[in-house]
N, C-alpha and C positions, 0 to 999 in steps of 0.2 A: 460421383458422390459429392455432394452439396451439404454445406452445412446448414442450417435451421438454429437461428438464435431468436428464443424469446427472453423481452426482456421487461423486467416491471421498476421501474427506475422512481423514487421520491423524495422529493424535496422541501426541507420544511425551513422559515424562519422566524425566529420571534425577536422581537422587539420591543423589550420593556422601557425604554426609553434611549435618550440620546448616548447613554453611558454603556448602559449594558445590550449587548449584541448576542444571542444563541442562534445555535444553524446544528439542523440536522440532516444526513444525506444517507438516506440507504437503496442496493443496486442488487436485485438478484438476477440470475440468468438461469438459464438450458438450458446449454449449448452441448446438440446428439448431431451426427449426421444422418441424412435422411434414409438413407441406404446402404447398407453393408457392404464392405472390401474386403475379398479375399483375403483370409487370413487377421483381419483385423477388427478392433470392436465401432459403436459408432460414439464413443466420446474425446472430445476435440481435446488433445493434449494442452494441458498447460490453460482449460479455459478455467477462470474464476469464480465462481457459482454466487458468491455475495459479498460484498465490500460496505462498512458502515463506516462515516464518520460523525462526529459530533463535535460542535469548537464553540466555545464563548470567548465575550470581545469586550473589552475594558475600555471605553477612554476613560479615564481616569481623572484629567483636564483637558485645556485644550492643549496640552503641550506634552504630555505625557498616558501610552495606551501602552495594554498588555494583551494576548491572546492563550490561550491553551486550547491544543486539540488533539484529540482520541481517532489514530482508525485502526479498524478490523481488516483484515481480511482473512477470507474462510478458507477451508481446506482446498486442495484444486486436485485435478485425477492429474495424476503423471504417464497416464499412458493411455490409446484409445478402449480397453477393458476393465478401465475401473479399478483394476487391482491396486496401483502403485497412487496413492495418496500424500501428497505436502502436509506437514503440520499448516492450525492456523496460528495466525501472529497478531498481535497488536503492540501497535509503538505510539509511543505522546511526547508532542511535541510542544514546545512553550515559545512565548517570544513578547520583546517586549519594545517600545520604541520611544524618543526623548525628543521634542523640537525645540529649537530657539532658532527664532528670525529664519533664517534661509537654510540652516544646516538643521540636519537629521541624523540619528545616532540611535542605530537599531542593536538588539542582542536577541542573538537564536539558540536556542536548547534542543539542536532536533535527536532524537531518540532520549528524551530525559530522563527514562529510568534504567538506560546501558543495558535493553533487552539483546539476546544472543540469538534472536531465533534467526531462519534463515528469510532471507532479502526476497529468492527465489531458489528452487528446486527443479531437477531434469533426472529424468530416468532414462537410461542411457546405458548400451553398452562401453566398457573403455578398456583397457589393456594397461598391465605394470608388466616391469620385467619379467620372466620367469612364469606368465600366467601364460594360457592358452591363447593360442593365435587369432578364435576369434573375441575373443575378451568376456568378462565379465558386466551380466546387468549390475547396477548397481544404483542409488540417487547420486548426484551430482549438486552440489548448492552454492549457493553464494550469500554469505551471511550479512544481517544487516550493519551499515554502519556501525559502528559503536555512540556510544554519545560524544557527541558533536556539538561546540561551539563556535557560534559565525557571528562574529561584529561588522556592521556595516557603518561606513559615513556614508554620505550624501549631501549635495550644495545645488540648491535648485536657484536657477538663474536667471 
């Protein structure tokens, strides 16, 4: 059983001038296997069927830039029959950066508006105490960061 990924991948970016920067990227897939397994369906667990993002870019001077960017990503099949589905998520992330002379002095916003969805998802059987020995399906997730701030320095030499 072989998988079969198509994919339509695009790329955009505009450039209004030296200041302002926009980029847009969107990715879809269909991702089946080519031939059926016993007892199983043909869609690739955990594949991602479309991801978008979109980011604008600031320099603001020459010593001072800022970025925000948006991505998507779409629902994905949790199992090879399509039944068991991920939410889709979008997170935005910001960032901004400061230079003088040799030092550089960045600030990051990633998940800026403390979205809760999950990071990633698994359907899976698992086992608690007192449950049946051979467990329960269920999702399995791992939720996204919370919002997140990262300062950096830097000293180029």
């Amino acid at each position: 059983m072989w998988p079969r990924l198509l994919l339509n991948l695009r790329s955009t970016r505009l450039y209004f001038s030296n200041i302002r920067r926009y980029d847009t990227e969107l990715a879809w897939t269909r991702s089946r296997f080519t031939t059926d397994a016993d007892g199983e369906g043909r869609y690739i667990d955990g594949a991602l069927p479309m991801v978008a993002s979109i980011g604008a870019n600031w320099n603001i001077s020459s010593a001072l830039s800022t970025s925000l960017r948006l991505r998507h990503f779409g629902e994905r099949t949790l199992d090879s029959f399509n039944d068991m589905t991920s939410n889709d998520f979008t997170v935005v992330n910001w960032g901004s950066s400061y230079k003088i002379g040799q030092w550089q002095f960045q600030l990051d916003a990633l998940n800026l508006f403390n979205s809760n969805d999950h990071d990633i998802d698994y359907y899976y059987a698992s086992r608690l105490a007192g449950e049946p020995a051979s467990g329960i399906e269920d999702v399995h997730f791992h939720p996204i960061e919370p919002r997140t701030l990262r300062f950096a320095v830097r000293f180029a030499f």
